[in-house]
C-alpha positions as CSV (number, residue, x, y, z in Angstrom):
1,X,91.9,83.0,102.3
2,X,93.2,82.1,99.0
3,X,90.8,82.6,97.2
4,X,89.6,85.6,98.6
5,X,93.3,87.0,97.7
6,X,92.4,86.2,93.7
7,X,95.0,83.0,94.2
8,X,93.9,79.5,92.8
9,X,95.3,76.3,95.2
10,X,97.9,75.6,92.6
11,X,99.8,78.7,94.2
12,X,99.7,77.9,97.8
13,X,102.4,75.5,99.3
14,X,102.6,74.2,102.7
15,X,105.5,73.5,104.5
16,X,103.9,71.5,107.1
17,X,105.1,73.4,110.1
18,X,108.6,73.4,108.6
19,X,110.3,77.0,108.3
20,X,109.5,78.1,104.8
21,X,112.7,80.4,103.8
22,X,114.7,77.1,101.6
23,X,111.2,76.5,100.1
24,X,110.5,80.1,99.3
25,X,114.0,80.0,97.6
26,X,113.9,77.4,96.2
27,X,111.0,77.5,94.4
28,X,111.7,81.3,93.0
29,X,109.7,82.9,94.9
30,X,109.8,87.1,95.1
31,X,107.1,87.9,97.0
32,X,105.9,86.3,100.5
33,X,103.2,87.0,102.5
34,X,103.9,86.8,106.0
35,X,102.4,86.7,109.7
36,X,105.3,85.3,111.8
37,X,108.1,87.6,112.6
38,X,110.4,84.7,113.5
39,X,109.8,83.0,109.9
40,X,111.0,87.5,108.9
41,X,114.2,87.1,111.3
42,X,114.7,83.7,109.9
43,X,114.1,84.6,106.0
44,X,116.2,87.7,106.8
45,X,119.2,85.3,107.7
46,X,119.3,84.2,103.9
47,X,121.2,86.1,101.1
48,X,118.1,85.9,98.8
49,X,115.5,88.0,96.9
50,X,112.4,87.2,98.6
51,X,110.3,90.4,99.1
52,X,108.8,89.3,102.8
53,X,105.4,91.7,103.3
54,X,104.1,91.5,106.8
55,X,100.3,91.0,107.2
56,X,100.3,91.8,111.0
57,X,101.0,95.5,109.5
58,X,97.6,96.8,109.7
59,X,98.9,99.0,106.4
60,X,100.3,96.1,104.4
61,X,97.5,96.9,101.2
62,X,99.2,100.3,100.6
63,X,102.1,99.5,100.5
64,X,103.8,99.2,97.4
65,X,106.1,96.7,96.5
């Protein structure tokens, strides 16, 4: 799926099951695509600035971010 999104395996992280908002902060990441909307509620919990885009939104390609 990567790959197919133009992204090299250098720029995927997993969390091994674990809830990924401190990673996603921690590491400085803006933008995060998503298909869990407990890991949203969760990231939502956090005073950060983590963009969170929602792939179970059948219209998440137009958006604009």
């Amino acid at each position: 799926m990567a790959s197919e999104m133009g992204l090299s395996g250098n720029n995927v992280v997993f969390t091994d099951r674990q809830l990924k908002a401190e990673t996603l902060i921690k590491m400085g990441i803006n933008i995060h695509f998503e298909n869990s909307d407990f890991e949203l509620q969760y990231l939502n919990t956090f005073n950060h600035n983590v963009v969170v885009i929602m792939i179970t939104d059948p219209y998440w390609r137009d958006l604009v971010y």
